[in-house]
C-alpha positions in Angstrom: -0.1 0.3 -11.6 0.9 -2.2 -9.3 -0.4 -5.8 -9.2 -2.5 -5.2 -6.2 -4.3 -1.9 -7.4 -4.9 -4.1 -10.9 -7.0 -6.8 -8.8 -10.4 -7.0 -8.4 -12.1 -5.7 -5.2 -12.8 -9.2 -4.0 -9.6 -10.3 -4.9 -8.3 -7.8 -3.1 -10.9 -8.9 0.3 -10.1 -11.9 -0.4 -6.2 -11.3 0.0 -6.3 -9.0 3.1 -8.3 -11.4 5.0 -6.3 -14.2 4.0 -3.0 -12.2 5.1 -4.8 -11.1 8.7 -6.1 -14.7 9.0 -2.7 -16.5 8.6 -0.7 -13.9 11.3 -3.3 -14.5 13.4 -3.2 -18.2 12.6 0.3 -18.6 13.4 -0.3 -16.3 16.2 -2.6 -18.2 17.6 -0.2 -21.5 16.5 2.4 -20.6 18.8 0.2 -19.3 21.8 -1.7 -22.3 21.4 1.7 -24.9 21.2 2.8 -22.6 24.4 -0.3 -23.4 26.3 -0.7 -27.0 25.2 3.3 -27.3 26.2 2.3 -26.5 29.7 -1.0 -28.0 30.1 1.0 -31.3 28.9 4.0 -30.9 31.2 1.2 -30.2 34.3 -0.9 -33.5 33.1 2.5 -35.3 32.9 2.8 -34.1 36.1 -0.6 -34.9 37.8 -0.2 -38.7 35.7 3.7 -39.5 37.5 2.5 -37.7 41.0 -0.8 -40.5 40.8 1.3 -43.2 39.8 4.1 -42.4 42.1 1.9 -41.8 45.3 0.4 -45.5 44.7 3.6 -47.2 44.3 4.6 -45.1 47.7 1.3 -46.6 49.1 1.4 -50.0 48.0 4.6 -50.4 49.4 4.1 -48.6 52.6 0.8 -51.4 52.7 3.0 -54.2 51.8 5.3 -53.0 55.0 2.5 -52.9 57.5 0.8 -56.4 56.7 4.1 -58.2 55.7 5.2 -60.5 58.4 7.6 -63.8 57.2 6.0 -64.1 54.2 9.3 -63.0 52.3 11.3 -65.1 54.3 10.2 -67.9 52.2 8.6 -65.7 49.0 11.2 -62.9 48.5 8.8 -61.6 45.8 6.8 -60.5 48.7 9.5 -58.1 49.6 7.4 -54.7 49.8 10.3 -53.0 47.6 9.9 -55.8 45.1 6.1 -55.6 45.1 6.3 -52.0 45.2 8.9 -52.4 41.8 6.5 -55.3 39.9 3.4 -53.1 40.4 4.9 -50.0 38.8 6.4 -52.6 36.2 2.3 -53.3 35.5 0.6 -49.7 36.0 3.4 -48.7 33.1 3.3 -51.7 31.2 2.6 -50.4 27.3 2.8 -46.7 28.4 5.3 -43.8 27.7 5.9 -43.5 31.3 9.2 -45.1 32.7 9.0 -45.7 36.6 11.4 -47.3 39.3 12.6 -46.9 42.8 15.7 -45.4 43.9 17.7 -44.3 46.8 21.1 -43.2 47.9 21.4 -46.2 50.0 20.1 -48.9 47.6 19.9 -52.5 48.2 19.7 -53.4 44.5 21.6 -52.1 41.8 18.9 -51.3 40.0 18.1 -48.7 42.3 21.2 -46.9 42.0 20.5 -43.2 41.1 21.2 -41.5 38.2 23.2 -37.7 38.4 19.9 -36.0 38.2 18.2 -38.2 40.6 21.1 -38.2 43.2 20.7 -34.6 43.5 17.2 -34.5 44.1 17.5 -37.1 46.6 20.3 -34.9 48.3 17.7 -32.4 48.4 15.0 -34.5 50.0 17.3 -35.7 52.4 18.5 -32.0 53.6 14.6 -31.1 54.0 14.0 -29.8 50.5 11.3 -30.0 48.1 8.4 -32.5 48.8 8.4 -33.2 45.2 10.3 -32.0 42.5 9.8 -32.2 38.3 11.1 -30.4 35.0 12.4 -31.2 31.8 16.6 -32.1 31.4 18.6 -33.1 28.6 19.9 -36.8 28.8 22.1 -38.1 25.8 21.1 -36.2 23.9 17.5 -36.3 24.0 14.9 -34.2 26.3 13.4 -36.0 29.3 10.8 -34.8 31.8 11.5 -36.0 35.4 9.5 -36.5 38.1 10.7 -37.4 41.7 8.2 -38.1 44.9 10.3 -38.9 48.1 9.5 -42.0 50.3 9.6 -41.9 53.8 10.4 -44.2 56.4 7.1 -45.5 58.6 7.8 -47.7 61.5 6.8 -50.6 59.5 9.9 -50.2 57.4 12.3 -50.2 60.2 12.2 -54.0 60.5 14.1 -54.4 57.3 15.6 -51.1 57.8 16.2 -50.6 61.2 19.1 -52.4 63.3 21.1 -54.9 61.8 20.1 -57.5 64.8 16.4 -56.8 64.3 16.2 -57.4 60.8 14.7 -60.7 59.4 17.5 -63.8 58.9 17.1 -63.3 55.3 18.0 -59.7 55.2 20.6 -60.3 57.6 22.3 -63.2 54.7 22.0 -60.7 52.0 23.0 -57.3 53.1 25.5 -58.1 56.1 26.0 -55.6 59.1 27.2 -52.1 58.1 25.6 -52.1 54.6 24.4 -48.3 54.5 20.7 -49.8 53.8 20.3 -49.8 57.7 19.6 -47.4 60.6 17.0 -45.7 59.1 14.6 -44.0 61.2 11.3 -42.9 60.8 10.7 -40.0 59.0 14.0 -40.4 57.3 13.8 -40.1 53.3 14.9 -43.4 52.1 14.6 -42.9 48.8 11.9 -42.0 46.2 9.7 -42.8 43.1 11.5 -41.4 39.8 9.0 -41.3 36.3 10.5 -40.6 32.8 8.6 -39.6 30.0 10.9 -39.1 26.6 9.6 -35.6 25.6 9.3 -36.4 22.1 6.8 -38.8 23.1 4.9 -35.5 25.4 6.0 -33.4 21.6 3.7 -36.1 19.6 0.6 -35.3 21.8 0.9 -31.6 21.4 1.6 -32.6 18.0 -1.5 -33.9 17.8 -3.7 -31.0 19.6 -2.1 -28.6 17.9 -3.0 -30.0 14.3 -6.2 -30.9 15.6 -6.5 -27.1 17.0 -5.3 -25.8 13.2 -8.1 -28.1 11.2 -10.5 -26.4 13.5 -9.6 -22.7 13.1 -8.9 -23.1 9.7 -12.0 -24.8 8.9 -13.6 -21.8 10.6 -11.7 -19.6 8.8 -12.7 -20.7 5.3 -16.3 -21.0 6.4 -16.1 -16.8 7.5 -13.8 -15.9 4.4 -16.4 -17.8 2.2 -19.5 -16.1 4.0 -17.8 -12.7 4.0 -17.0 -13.3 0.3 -20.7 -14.0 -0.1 -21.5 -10.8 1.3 -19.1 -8.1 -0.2 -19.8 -9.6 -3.7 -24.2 -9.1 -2.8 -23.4 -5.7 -0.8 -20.9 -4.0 -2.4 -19.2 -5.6 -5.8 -22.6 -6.7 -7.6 -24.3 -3.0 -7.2 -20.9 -1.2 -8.0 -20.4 -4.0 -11.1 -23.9 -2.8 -11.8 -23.3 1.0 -11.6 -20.0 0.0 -14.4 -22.1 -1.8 -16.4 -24.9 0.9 -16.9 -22.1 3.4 -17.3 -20.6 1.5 -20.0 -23.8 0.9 -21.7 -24.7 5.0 -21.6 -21.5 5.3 -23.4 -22.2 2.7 -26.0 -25.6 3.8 -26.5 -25.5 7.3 -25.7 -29.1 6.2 -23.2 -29.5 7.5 -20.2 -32.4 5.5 -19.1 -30.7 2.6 -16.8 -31.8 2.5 -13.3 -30.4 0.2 -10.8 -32.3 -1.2 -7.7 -31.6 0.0 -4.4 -30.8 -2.9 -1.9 -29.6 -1.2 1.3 -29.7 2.3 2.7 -25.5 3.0 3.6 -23.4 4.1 1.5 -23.4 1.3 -1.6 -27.1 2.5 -1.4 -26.1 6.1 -1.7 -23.8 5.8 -4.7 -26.9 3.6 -6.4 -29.5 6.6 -5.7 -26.8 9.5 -6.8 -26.1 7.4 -9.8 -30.1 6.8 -10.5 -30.6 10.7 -9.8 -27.7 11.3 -12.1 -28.8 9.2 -15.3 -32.3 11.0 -14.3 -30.9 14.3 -14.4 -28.5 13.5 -18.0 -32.0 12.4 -19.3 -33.8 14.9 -18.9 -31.2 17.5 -19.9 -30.7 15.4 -23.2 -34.5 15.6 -24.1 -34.2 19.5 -23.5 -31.3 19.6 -25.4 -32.5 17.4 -28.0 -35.6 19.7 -27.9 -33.9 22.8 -28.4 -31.5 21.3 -31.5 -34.7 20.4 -33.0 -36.1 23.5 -33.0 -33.0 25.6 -34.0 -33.0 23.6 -36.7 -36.7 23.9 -37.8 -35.9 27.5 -36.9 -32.7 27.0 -39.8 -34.9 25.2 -42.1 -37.2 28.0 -42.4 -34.6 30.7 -42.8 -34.6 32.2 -46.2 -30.5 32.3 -46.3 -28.0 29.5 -46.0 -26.8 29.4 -42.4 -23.9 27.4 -41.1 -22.2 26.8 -37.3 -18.8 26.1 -37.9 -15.4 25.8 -36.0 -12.4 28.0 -35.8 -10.6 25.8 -38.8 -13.9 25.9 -40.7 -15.1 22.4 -39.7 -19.2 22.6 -40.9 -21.2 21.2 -37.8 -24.6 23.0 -38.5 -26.0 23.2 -41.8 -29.6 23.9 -43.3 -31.1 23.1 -46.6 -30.2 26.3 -48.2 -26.7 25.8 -47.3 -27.0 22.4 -48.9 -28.2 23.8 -52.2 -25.2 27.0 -51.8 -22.5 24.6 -51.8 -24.0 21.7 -53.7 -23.4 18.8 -51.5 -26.2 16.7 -49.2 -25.3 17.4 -44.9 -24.0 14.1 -44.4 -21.3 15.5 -47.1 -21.1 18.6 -46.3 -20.9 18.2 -42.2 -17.1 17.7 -41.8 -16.2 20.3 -44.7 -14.3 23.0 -44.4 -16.1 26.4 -45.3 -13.3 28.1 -46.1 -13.0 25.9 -49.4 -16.4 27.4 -50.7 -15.6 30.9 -50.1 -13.1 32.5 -53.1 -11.2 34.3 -50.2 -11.6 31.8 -47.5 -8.1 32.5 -46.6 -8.8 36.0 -45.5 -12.3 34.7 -43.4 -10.0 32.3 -41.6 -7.0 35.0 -41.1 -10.5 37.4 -39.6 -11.3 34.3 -37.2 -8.1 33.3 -35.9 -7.8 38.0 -35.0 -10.8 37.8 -33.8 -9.5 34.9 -30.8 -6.6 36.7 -31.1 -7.6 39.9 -29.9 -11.2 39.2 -28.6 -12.9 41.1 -31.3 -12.5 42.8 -34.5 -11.6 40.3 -37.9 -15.4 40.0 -39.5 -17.3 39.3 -36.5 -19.8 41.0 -35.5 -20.3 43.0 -39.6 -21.5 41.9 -43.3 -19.0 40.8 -45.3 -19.4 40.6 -49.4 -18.0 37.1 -50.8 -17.7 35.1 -53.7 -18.9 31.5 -52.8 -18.2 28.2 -55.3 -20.5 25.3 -55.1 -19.1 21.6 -56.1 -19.6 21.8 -59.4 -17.6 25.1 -59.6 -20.5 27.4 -59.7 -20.0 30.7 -58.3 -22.7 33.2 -56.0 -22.2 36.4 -54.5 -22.9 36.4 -51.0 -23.5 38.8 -47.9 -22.0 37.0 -45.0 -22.8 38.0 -41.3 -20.4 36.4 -38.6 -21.3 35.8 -35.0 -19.3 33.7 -32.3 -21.0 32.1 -29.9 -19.3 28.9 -27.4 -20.1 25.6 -26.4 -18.2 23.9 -23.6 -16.1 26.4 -23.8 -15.0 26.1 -27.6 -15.4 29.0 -29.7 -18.3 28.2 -32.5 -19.2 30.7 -35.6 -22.4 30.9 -36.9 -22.6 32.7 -40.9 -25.8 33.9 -42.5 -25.2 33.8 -45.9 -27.5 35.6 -48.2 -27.7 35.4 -51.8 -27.4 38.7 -53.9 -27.4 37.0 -57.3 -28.1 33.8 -58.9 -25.4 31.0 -59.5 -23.1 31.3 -62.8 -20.3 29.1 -64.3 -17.1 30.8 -62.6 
């Protein structure tokens, strides 16, 4: 027997939901890891297009109200207030934000390979925004690129050389690609970073949180369901055992065992109630019926005796008690063919008589010499019938005396 069919039914229960709960727990585990990937990637998203459309708008402000302020304040240079504000918005966050373009100004806003490329595509009419996830070094980035356009406003810094302010003018000298823009022109954009581990920790984070929560309702159903089988099904079928094991210790059939539901537990309760019912009533007929073939035996004036094809005694009566000399509880379990002188021939007659069907004593009266246990010896006529019971062959002799005992 294997180790599963040797467990208990709510071991077993137990087991298969446990199995079903864990695939569909890891099931669920990488559907839900899937779906918090993307709703992370499209709230990384939504986070750099917000922060990148106010750095757009704070500089396109700074453009239209900024006259010669930065002549004499070059921190008041929209690019540079457009740069310090995204510096703040970030400050402490995972997000890494700056300005670039393919004709920069300052080196800081010299484009990467990845964000050289996008700008190439802004600037031949592509995409109005662009994001996804690259490898970098070694490590996974997501990317995020919104592309700024020139307004009129930005054409006197960016327009012709003799039109821009004195300072620009000492700084960037005619023919630096940073001029002749015109409006409309991308001129560069807003790139965001986010190291993707740092996107990985928050799914992380859902995903465990997700887990404690199906889990926890897991337990709470396999408990419940637990609670159930063992009121529904394992405590009326331990009780249907229990009364079967105590019918065969005590040979009782009056256990009855309350009915709790009506479906099929139910049935098996009110078959096994109807069954101990029927046993115990058949035992009290049976028990009836031995009692009066015995009174029936006690009254006989002959020894009688039931007895098996080896000559195992299992029916005696008082004159068969005094015949052989020997109380029942000695004599049940005897052999009869040690009392009679020829008992070898009576047993030969028996074992022809299954043999063949007929014939071999049964059925006639048969003149024998019978010994008692003190070695006394009585003449006998012995009349031999066969009857069954659960389909073993029993023999029932009427032994009648035709003379008084004498020393053999």
């Amino acid at each position: 027997m294997s180790w599963f069919g040797s467990m208990k039914i709510n071991g077993k229960f137990s087991l298969i939901l446990t199995v079903f709960f864990a695939i569909l727990l890891a099931t669920n585990a990488v559907d839900d890891y899937l779906r918090q990937q993307g709703l992370v990637l499209r709230d990384a998203a939504d986070n750099a297009r917000i922060l990148a459309r106010q750095i757009i708008q704070a500089r396109d402000y700074m453009s239209s109200v900024v006259r010669n302020e930065p002549e004499t304040n070059y921190n008041l240079v929209p690019q540079v207030v457009a740069t310090q504000i995204a510096k703040r918005i970030t400050e402490g966050s995972k997000f890494y934000v700056r300005q670039v373009s393919l004709r920069y100004r300052n080196p800081d806003n010299r484009p990467d390979p990845f964000e050289t490329k996008e700008l190439e595509s802004f600037a031949h009419g592509g995409a109005k925004e662009t994001y996804g996830v690259v490898n970098e070094g070694g490590r996974r980035m997501f990317r995020y690129m919104l592309p700024m356009e020139a307004q009129q406003s930005c054409l006197r810094c960016h327009g012709r050389y003799e039109d821009a302010p004195r300072f620009v003018q000492v700084r960037f000298p005619k023919g630096h690609p940073s001029y002749n823009y015109r409006v409309g022109e991308v001129i560069g954009a807003v790139s965001v970073s986010i190291p993707m581990a740092d996107l990985y920790r928050q799914i992380g984070v859902n995903l465990k949180r997700d887990l404690a929560y199906i889990s926890g309702l897991f337990l709470l159903i396999l408990l419940v369901m637990s609670a159930l089988i063992h009121r529904f099904i394992i405590d009326p079928v331990r009780s249907v055992a229990a009364s079967i094991t105590r019918v065969a210790a005590t040979g009782s059939f009056s256990d009855r065992i309350p009915k709790r539901s009506g479906d099929e537990i139910g049935e098996l309760v009110d078959a096994f109630n109807e069954l101990m019912a029927e046993l115990d009533r058949k035992t009290k007929q049976r028990t009836e019926s031995e009692d009066r073939y015995q009174n029936v035996l006690e009254m006989a004036q002959s020894a009688i005796v039931t007895f098996l094809a080896d000559g195992k005694l299992v029916i005696t009566n008082q004159k068969a008690e005094r015949l052989f000399g020997l109380p029942k509880g000695e004599l049940l379990g005897a052999s009869i063919y040690n009392f009679i002188e020829d008992g070898e021939t009576v047993q030969a007659a028996v074992a022809e008589f299954l043999r063949r069907g007929s014939g071999g004593m049964v059925g006639t009266a048969t003149l024998h010499r019978v010994h008692d246990i003190r070695g006394e010896v009585a003449e006998v006529e012995m009349a031999l019938s066969m009857s069954k019971s659960d389909d073993n062959p029993l023999f029932t002799a009427i032994l009648r005396e035709l003379s008084g005992k004498r020393s053999g």
